[in-house]
N, C-alpha and C positions, 0 to 999 in steps of 0.2 A: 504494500500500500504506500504510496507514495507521499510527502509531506503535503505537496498541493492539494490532497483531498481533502475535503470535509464535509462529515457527517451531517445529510441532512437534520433540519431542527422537526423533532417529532409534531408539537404545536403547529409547526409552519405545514409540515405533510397533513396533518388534519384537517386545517383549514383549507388546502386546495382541494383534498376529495372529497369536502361539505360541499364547495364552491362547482365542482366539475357535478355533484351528483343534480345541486340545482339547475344548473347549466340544461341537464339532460331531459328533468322529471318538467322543465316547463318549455314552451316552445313558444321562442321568440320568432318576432321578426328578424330580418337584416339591417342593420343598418348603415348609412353610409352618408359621411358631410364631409361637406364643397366648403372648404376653410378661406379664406382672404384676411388679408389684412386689412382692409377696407372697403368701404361700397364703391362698388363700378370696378371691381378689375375683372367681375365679369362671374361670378358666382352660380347667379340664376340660368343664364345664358349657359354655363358647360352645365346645369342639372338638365334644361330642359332640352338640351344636346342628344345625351346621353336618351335621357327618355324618349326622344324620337327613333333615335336608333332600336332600342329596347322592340317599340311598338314596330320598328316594321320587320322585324326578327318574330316577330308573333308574339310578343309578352302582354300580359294584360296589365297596361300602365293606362294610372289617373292622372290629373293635377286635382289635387286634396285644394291650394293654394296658392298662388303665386301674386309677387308687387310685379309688377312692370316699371312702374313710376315714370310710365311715358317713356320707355326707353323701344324705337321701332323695331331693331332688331330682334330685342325679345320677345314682344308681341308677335313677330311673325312666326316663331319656334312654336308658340301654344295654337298655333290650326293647327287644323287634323289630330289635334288630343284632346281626349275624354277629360273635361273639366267639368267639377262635381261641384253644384252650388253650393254656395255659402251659408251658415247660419245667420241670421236676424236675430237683433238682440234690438232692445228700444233703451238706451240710454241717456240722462238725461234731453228729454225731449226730441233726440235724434235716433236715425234708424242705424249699425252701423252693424257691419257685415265680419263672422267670425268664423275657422275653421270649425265646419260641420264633424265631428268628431261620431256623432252614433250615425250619420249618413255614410261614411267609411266603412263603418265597422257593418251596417248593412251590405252597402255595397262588396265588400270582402274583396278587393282587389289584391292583385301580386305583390304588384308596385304601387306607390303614392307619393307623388314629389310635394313636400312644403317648406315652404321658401320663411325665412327668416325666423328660425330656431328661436333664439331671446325674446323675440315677442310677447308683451304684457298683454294678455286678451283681454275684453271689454267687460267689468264688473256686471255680474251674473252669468259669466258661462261657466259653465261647469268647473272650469279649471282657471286657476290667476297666470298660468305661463304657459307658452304655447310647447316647451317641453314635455310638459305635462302631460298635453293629451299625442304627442310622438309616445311615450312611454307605454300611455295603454294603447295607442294603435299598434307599437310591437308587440305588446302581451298577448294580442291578438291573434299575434305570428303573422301580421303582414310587414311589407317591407318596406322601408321609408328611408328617401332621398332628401335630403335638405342641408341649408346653407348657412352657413355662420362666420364673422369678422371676431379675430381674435381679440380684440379688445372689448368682449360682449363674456370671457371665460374666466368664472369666478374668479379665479387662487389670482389672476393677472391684473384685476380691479387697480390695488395701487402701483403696480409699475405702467400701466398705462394713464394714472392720474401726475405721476411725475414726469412720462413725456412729454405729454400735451395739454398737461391743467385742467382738463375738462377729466369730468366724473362723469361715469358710466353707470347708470343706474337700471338699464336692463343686463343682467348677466344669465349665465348660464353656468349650475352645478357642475365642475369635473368630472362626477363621476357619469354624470351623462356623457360628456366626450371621449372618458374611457372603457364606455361597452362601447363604443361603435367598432365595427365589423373593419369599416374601412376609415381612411381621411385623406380624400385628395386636395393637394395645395392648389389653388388656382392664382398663379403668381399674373403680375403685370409690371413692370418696368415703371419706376416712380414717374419717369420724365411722359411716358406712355398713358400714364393715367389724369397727371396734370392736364395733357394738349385735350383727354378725352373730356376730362371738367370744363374746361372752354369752351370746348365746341358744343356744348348742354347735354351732353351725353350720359351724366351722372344725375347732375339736378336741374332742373328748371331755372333757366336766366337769373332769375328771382333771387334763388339762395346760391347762385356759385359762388358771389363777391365773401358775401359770409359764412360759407363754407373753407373759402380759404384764409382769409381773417381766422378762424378758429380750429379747425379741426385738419383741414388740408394744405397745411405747410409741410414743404417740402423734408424739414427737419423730421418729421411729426410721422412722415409717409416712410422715410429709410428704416428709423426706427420701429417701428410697427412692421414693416417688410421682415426685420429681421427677426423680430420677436417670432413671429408668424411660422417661420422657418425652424428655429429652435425649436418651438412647440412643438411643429410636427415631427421633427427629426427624436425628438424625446420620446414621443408617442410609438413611433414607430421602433427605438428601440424597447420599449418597455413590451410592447403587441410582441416585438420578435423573441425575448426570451419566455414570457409567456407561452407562445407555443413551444420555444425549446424544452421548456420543462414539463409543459403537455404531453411531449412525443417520448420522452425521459431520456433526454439528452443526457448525458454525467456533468456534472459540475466544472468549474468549483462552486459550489454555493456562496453566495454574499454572505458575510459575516453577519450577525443580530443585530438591529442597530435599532434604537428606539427616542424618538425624540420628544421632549416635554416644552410647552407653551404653557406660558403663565399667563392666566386671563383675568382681564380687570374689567371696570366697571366705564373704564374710557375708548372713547371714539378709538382708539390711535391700536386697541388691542385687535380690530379688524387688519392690520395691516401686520401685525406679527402672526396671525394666525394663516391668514396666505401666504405668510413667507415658511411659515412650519409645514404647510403643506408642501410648497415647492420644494423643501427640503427633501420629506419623506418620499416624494417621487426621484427626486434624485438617486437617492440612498435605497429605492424599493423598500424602506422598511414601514413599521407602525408608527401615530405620531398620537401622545393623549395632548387633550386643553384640561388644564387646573385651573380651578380658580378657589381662593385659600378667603374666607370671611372672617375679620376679625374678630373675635367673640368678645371683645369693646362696647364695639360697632352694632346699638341695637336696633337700627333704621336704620333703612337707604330712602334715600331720596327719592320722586316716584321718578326722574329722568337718568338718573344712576342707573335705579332697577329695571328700568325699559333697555337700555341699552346694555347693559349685563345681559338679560335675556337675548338680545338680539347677536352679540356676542358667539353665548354659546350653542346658538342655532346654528349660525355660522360654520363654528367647528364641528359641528355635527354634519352638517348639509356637504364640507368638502372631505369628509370619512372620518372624521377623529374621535378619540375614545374623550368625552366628558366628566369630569371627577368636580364635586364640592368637596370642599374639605374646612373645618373649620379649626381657629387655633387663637391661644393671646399672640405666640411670635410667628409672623408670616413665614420668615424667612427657614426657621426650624422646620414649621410644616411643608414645606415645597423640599428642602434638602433630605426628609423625613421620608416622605414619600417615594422621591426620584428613585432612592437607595436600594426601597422596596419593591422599584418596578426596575432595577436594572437602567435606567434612563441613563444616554452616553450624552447626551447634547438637549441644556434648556435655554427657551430663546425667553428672555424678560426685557420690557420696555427701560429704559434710562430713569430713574425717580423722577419724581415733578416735586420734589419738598428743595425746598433752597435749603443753604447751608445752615442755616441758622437751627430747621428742624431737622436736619441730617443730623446736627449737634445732638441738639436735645433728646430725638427718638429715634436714633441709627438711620444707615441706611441698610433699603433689604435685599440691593442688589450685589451691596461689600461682604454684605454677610453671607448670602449663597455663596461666594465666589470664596470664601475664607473658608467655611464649613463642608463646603460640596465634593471639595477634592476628592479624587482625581475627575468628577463627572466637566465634562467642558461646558463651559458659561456664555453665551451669545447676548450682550447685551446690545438692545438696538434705542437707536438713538434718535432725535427729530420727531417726536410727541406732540410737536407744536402744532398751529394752526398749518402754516406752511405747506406739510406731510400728510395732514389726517383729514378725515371726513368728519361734520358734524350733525348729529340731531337737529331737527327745528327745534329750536326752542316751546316748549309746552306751557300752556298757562297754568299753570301752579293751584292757583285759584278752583279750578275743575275738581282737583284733587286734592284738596286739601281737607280735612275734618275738623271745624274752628275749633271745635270743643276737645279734641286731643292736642291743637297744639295748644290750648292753653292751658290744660292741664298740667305741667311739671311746674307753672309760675304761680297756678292755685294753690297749687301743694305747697310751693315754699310761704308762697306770703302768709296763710294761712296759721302755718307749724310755727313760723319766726313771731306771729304779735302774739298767739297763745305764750310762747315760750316768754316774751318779752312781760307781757301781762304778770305772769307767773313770777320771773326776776323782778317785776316793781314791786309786788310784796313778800316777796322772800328778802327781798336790800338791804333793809334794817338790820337782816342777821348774819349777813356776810359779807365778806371784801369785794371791791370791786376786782380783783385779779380773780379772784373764784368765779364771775359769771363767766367768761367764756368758755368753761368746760361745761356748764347748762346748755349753750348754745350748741355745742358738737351733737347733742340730740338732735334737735331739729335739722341738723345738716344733714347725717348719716339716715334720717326716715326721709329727709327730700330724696337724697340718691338711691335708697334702694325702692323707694315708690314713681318718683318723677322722673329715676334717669339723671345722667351728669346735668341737664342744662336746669335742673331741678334744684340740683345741689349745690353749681355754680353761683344759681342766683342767691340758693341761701345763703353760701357765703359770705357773699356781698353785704347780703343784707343783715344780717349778724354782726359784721363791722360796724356796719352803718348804725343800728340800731343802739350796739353796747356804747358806741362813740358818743351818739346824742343823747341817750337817756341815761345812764352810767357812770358816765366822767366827764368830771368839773373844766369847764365851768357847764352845766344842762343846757337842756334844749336846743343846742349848738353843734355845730360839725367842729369844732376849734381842739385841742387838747393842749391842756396847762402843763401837765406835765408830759413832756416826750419819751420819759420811760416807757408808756403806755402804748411807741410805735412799733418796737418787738412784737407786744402781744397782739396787735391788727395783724400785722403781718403772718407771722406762725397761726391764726386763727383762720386766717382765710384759704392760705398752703396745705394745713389740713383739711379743711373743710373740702377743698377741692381734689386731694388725691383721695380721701373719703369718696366723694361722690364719682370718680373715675373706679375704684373701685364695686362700690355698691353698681355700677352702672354692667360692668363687667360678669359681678355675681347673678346680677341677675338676666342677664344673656344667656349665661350656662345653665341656667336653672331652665329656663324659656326650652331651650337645646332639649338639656333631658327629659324635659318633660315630655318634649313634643316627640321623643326618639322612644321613649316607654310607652306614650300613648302608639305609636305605631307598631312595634313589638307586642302589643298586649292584645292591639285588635288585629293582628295578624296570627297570633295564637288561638283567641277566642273566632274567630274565620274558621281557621282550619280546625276546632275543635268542633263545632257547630255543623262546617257541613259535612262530616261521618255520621251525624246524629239525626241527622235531614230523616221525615219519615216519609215524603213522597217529593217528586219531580215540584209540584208546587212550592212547597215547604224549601227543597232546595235554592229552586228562585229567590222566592221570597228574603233568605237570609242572606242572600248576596249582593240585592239590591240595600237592606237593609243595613247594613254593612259600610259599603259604599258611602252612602245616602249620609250617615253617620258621621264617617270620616273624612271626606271633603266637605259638606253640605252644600251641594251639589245633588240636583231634578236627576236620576236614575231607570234607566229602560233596559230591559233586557227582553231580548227579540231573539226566538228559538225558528225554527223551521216547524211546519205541523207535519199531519203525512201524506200531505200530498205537495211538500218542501215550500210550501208557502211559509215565508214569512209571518211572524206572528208576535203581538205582545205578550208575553209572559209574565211579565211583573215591573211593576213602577211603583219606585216611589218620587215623593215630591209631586205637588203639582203647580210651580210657579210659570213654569216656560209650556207652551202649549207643545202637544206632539199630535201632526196630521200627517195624510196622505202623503204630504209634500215629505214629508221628513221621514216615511217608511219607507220612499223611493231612494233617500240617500242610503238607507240602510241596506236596501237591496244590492245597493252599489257595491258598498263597504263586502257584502259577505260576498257578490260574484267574484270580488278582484282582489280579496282577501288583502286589504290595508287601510289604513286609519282615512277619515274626513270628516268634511264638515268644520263645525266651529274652530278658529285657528291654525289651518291646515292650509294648504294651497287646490285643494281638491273640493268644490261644492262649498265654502267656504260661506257662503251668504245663512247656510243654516245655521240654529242658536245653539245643535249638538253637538259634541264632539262624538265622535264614533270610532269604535276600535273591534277589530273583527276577534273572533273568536276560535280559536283555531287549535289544531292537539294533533300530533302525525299527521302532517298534512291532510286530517277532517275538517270539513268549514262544518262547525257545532251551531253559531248565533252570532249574534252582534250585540258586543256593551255600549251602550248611548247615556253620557252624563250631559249636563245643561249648566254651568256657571250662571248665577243671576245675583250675584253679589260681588263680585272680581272676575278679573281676567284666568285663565288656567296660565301657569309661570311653565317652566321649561323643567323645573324640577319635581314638580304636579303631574306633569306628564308622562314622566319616567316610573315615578310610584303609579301609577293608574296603568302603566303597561304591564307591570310587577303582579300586582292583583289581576290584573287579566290572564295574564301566565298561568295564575294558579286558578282562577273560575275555570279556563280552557280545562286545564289537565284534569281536576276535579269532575268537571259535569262531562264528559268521554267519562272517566271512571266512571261515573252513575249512573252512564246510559250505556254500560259494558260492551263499546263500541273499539274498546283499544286491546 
């Protein structure tokens, strides 16, 4: 055996014959996209090329879709081809025309050309991206031809907002470009495609001046040529060792390589997580996103928390593994974890605390980088406006709950005149140096009840109070004697790491409670439905369950026997459930995956829907309904969890498995 060899990684063999056996047991279409680097090198014009060819060879080719955008040439390629009308959608007060998606899938053609992949479809179709409905036309196992500009491909979003400043806000998921079957480059010669922009051949008179103003500078066109070029040459090496290892080529094998992305709550962590991905295609390996919560830290902002979420959808949507983790020191927990996942390479953003709070509360990028050894450190840099993308700003006001945020200032004011009250007639029998250890009561009940800013203010105010009513000369902010500026001092430094404290304790308490509460109704779940005395009973405790523990509207929708969909059990009745909403359900269990509320699939519904599934049996569909918040990203993942276990559960009790 030679040294070059090594041992495949058993893990890694696993996962390709899950992979090859899904491959097998479902039958996709083909697919295949017409890449450029821009509009007009000619995209549409080589698909519907090819698809004439196809049709006089005898193939049974549609066009699903196609823009022309006034271009003559490629209007004259769509004669003589079967073009399938378009869906009608009525959106505000206009008619506007969308890929017919169940007209395909009746029609059941071989071939179907549709033309620009990243397309955001029209609010009410079925689907929010026009991916989306290529996806089930493959499931379909027909085949589909279509056209996409590389700067429209997720993970590439900020290398192409630092070539050309402009932000791309239709994209398309990687892993969409990495099932395709094929990827032909359709290049053009930059100087080739300028003279064609002139002569109107790309846009209408109208926008060529301000298409070259902004997006079609010649700098902007080389650049993009090449990226364009890269991609595919990446792609195509990765397709090619993939079949090598298909046909079982002998190695060498790539060494294990696993990369960790640290995720925060800022704009700027979308831009590390595409570069984590870029990596891990590089590298063929795994890539996780962490994101560590300070258990301090007992609110997030509601615009933090929006874009945290948005974050780690993100990391999710281009393959990577998702972890919360919670901790007092960040930087322990990130170096804590890496160790336990093997991680060779973490990419973390540069800090945004000036020196000053570097001083005071470390930094957590010095400390990975001191603690992590040997693991290699990526820290990136340009956080600023400059580099990153940002949220609209949200009005606050929407979401705000007047009566929580003034609750930690009710609390202190409150706790501080009882306590002062109380010190005006206790005076007489004590020193003035003795009241401010009366005061640290009311600090320490602001922070463990209101929260640091609770405790903060009591602080304050306990100065303020002992100062004016306490020592001479009264009623006055003045102090006669200045021995008395120690004791402000020390009175308020405690009073304050008191209430960072208290603020902390009760985070962790929050933590376990919520982590026992979950633990307990997931034992009482599983202890309960053994005990189930018939299929109703079974229902019922699972909806009840549920119901319980998000609070959250509950459907659970069985097959009858004649495989009709059916309600079986509901609880809650805040959100309406009709026709319209058993049709999405129908959906969810043909094509066996999640839609509905929050989803990019049927998305206008108020359910979310998650199929139900056990050895590949479609069992029912679980449907919950939010009418008090939003479902979070971490919400999501527990509600799959318990899905897991309803699936495997009811196959057990319909001795199906």
């Amino acid at each position: 055996m030679t040294e070059e060899y090594k041992r495949p990684d058993p893990d890694e063999l696993l996962k390709r014959i899950k992979e090859e056996e899904k491959v097998k047991e479902r039958k996709k279409g083909y697919l295949k996209i017409f890449l450029g680097y821009v509009a007009g090198v000619g995209k549409t014009y080589r698909m519907l090329s090819e698809a004439r060819f196809m049709k006089e060879n005898g193939q049974d080719v549609v066009v699903g879709l196609v823009e022309t955008h006034g271009r003559i040439e490629t209007e004259e390629l769509l004669k003589g081809l079967k073009i399938l009308p378009r869906k009608k959608i009525e959106y505000g007060g206009i008619s506007l025309k969308e890929l017919d998606v169940s007209g395909i899938l009746e029609r059941n053609p071989k071939f179907v050309m549709v033309d620009e992949l990243a397309h955001t479809n029209v609010p009410g179709s079925m689907h929010t991206k026009r991916y989306h409905d290529v996806e089930e036309i493959l499931d379909a196992g027909i085949n589909v031809y279509t056209t996409l500009n590389v700067q429209h491909i997720e993970s590439l979003k900020d290398i192409i907002f630092q070539i050309t400043r402009v932000e791309v806000r239709e994209t398309v998921p990687d892993r969409v470009v990495d099932i395709a079957d094929k990827i032909e480059i359709v290049d053009l010669p930059t100087e080739e495609l300028l003279q064609r922009l002139e002569e109107g051949k790309v846009y209408i008179p109208e926008k060529v001046q301000q298409a070259v103003l902004k997006f079609f500078k010649e700098r902007n066109l080389v650049a993009l040529r090449e990226l364009g070029l890269r991609y595919a040459t990446r792609w195509v090496d990765y397709n090619m060792k993939q079949r090598l290892e298909k046909d079982g080529v002998s190695g060498p094998w790539d060494a294990s390589t696993t990369i960790m992305v640290c995720i925060n709550s800022r704009t700027s962590s979308e831009n590390m997580i595409r570069l984590a991905h870029r990596y891990a295609d590089n590298f063929n390996s795994e890539w996780l996103g962490v994101y560590v919560e300070p258990s301090y830290k007992f609110k997030m902002g509601y615009e933090e928390s929006l874009q945290l979420e948005k974050n780690l959808q993100l990391a999710e949507e281009l393959g990577g593994k998702v972890f919360r983790l919670t901790g007092i020191n960040i930087a322990e927990e990130i170096v804590s974890f890496a160790k336990s996942k093997n991680i060779s390479l973490i990419i973390i953003g540069h800090s945004e605390r000036s020196r000053i709070e570097a001083w005071v509360r470390g930094s957590v990028v010095n400390e990975i980088i001191r603690k992590g050894s040997p693991i290699q450190v990526l820290v990136i840099g340009g956080e600023g406006r400059e580099n990153g993308y940002h949220v609209q700003k949200i009005d606050r006001r929407d979401y705000l709950d007047f009566k929580s945020y003034l609750k930690p200032f009710t609390v202190s004011f409150l706790s501080i005149i009882i306590t002062t009250v109380i010190c005006f007639f206790l005076s007489p029998f004590l020193e003035a140096i003795n009241i401010p250890m009366i005061f640290i009561i009311p600090i320490v009940v602001s922070g463990l009840i209101a929260g640091r800013k609770g405790g903060i203010l009591a602080s304050l105010m306990a100065v303020a109070f002992f100062d004016f009513f306490f020592i001479p000369p009264y009623l006055t902010f003045s102090v006669a004697d200045l021995r008395f500026i120690p004791t402000f001092a020390v009175l308020f430094i405690v009073g304050v790491i008191i209430s960072f404290l208290g603020d902390t304790v009760k985070k962790q308490v929050e933590n376990t409670r919520q982590r026992e509460e979950f633990i307990a109704s997931l034992y009482d779940f599983s202890r309960d439905l053994l005990v189930s005395q018939n299929l109703d009973d079974f229902l019922n405790r699972i909806t009840n369950y549920i119901w319980e523990l998000f609070s959250y509207d509950v459907v659970m929708i069985i097959p009858d026997d004649n495989n009709n969909l059916k309600v079986a059990s509901r609880k809650g009745d805040n959100i309406k459930f009709d026709d319209d909403d058993l049709g999405v359900a129908n959906w969810v269990f043909e094509h066996d995956k999640s839609a509905g509320y929050g989803t990019s699939t049927l998305a206008s519904s108020k359910w979310y829907y998650l199929p139900l599934n056990a050895h590949d049996l479609k069992l029912g569909v679980l449907g919950v309904a939010p009418y008090e918040s939003d479902i979070t990203n971490e919400q999501k993942h527990l509600l799959e969890a318990y899905t897991s276990i309803v699936s495997v559960a009811l196959a057990n009790y319909l001795k199906i498995i």
